[in-house]
C-alpha positions in Angstrom: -2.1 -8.6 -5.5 -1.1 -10.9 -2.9 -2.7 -8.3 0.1 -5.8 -8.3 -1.7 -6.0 -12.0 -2.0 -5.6 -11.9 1.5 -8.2 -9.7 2.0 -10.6 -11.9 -0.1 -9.9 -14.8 2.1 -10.6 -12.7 5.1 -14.1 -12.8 3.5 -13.3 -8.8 2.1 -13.4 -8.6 -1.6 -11.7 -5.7 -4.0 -11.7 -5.0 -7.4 -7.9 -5.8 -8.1 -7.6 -3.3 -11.3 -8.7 -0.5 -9.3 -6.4 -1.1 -6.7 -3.6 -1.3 -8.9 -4.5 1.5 -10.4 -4.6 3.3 -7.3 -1.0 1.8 -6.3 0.4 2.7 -9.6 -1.6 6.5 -9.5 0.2 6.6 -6.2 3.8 6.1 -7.1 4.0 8.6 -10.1 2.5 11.0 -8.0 4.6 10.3 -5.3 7.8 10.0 -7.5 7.6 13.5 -9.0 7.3 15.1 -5.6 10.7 13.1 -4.9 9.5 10.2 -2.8 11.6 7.1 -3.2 9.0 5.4 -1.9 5.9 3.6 -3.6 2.7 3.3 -1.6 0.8 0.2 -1.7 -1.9 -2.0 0.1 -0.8 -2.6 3.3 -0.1 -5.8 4.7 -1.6 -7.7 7.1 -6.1 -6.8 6.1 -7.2 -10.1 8.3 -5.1 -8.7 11.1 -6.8 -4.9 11.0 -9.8 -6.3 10.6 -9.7 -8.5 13.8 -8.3 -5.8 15.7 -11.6 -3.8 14.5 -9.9 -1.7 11.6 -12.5 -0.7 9.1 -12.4 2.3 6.3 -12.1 4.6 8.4 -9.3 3.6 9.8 -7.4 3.2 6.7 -8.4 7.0 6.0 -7.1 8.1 9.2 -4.1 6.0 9.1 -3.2 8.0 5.4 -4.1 11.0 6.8 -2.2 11.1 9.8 1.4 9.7 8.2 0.6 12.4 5.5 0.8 15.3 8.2 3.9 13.4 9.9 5.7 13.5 6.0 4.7 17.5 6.0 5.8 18.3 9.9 9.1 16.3 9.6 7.9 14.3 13.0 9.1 11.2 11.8 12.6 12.0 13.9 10.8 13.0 16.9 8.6 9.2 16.7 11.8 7.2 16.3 13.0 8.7 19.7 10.1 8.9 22.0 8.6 5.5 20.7 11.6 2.6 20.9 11.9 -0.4 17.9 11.3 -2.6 20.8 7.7 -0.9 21.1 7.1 -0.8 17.8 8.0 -4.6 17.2 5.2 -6.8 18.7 2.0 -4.6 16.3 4.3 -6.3 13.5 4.6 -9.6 15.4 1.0 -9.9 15.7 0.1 -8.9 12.1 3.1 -11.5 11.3 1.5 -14.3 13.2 -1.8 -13.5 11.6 -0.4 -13.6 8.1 1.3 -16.8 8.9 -1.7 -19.0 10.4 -4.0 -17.5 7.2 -1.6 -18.9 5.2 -2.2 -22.6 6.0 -5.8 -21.9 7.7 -6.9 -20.5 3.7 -5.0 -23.4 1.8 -6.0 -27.2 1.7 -4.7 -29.0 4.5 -3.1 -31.3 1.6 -1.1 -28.3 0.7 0.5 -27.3 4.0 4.0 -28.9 3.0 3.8 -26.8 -0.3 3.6 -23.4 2.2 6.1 -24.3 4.3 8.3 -25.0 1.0 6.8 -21.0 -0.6 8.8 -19.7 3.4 12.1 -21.6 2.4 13.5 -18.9 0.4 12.2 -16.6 2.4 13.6 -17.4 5.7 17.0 -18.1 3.6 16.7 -14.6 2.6 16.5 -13.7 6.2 19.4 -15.8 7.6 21.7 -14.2 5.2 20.5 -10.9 5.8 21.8 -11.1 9.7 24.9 -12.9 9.1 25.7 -10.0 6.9 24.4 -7.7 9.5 26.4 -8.9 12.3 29.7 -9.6 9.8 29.5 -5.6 8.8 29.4 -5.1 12.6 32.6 -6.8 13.1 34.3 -5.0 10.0 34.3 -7.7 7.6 32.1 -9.3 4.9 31.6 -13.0 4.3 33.4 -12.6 1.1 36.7 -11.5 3.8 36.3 -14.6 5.8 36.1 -17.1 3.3 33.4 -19.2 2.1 35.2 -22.3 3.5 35.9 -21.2 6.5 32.2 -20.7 7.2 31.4 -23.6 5.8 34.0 -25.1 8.1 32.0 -23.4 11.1 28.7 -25.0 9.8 27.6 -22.1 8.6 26.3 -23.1 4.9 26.7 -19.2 3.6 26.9 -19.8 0.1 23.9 -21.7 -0.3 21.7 -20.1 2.0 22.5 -16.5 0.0 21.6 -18.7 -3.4 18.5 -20.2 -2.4 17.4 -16.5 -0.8 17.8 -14.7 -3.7 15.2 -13.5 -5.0 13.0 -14.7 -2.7 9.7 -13.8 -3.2 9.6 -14.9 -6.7 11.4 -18.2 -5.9 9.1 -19.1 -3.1 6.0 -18.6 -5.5 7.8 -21.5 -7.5 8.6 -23.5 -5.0 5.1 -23.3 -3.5 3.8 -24.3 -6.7 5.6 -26.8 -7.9 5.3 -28.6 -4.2 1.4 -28.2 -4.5 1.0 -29.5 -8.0 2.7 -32.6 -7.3 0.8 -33.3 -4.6 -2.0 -33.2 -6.4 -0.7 -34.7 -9.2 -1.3 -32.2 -11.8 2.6 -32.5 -13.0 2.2 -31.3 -16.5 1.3 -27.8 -14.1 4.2 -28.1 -12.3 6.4 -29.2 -15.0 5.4 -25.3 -16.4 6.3 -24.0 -13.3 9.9 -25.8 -13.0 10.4 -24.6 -16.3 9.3 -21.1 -15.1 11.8 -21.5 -12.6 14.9 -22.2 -14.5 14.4 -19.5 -17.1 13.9 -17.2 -13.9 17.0 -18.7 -12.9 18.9 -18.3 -15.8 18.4 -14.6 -16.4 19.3 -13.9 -12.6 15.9 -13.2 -11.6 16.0 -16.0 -8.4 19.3 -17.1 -6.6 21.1 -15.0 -8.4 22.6 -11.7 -6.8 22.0 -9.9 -10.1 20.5 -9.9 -13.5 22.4 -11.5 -15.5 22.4 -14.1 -18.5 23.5 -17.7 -17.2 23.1 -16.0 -13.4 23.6 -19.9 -12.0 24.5 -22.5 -14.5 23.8 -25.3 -11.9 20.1 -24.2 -10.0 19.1 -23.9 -13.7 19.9 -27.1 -14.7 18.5 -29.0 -11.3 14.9 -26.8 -12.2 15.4 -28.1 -16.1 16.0 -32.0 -14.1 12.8 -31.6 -12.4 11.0 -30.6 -15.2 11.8 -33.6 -17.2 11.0 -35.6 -14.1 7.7 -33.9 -13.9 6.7 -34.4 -17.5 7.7 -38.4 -17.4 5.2 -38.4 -14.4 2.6 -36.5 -16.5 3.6 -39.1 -19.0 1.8 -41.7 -17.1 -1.3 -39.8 -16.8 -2.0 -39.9 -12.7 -5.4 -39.4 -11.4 -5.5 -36.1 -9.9 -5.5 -36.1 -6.0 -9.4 -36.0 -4.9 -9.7 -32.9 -2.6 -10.9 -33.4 0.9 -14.6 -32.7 1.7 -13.1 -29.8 3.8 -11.8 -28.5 0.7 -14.7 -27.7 -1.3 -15.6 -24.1 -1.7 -18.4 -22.7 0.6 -21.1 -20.9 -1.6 -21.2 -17.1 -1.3 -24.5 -15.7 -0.3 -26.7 -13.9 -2.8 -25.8 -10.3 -3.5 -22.5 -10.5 -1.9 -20.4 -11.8 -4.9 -17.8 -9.4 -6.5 -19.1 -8.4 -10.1 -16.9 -9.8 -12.9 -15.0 -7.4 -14.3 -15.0 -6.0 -17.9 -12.3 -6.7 -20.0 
């Protein structure tokens, strides 16, 4: 959903249901001939397209990893090509993903993107200290908390704020760009939203769980009631910027509604 939204504000627009469809088509069938892995819309359309990717690239691209999967040359790629040349097509799709992200949002806004990374970068951080802790033989668990946290290393909190992070950084990104424009009874839903995701384990939390973290659910729960005594006081919405309005589509180019 997110790729195709993407794609939209590349200026590329596709019917969501059938790509679902298609995704979801693609994983049964893919699942009862064994593969563990789902397909679905690649990431990074605004990327492809600047780099003059068009359909039949896409076809090409499915067709050729298809006969790689058959051939079992998936081994002999992993030793002629290195990670390191493999790494900057990623970088560049990474970099275009990350300036679309404030280039396509109000300018307003750009503190609620950088809030939607948080997790996300969180998420990353723990992932290498576990990485480079497995390498040495031990686990963070092994060391100790405190003693990390001794070392400035804030472990604990980074692994509670990643968790989850996809889904938490979706909060976080929404409850940032409500309240700036002042739509708090909106992000009072979204806090909300956030603690009972938080509660079952479904953000910072390692598992699912009921009463996953007692505390994060409560601080969502504080801001919610902070957010509704602010809607209390019924706030003019922010005005958006002239830059903000929507430009009009030309005729004929606009995606047909679809039928429910």
């Amino acid at each position: 959903m997110t790729n195709v939204e993407s794609a939209a504000t590349a200026g590329d627009r596709y019917n969501l249901r059938s790509v679902l469809l298609a995704d979801g088509a693609g994983a049964v069938i893919g699942s009862v001939l064994g593969s563990p892995f789902p397909p679905a819309v690649y990431v990074g359309h605004p990327g492809w397209k600047a780099a003059g990717g068009r359909t039949g690239y896409s076809m090409a691209t499915g067709v050729v990893i298809a006969l790689l999967c058959f051939f079992g040359m998936f081994g002999l790629l992993g030793t002629i090509f290195p990670t390191a040349a493999i790494v900057p097509i990623l970088l560049y799709i990474g970099l275009l993903i990350g300036a679309q992200a404030f280039q396509a949002t109000p300018r307003a806004h750009a503190a609620a993107v950088v809030a939607a990374l948080i997790p996300n970068i969180a998420s990353w951080a723990t992932g290498q200290m576990d990485n480079v802790l497995a390498a040495a033989g031990t686990t963070a668990a092994d060391v100790g908390i405190p003693a990390l946290a001794g070392a400035g290393v804030v472990y604990d909190g980074l692994k509670t704020l990643g968790s989850g992070a996809i889904l938490a950084g979706l909060v976080l990104g929404g409850i940032v760009a409500f309240i700036i424009d002042k739509r708090f009874w909106h992000a009072a839903v979204f806090a909300g939203a956030g603690a009972v995701l938080t509660f079952v384990g479904l953000i910072h939390a390692e598992k699912v769980q009921w009463n996953a973290d007692g505390q994060v659910t409560l601080g969502y729960l504080f801001l919610t009631v902070v957010c509704v005594l602010f809607a209390l006081s019924k706030p003019a919405p922010r005005e958006p910027a002239p830059d903000e309005e929507p430009a009009e589509e030309p005729a004929g180019e606009r995606e047909p509604a679809a039928v429910a």
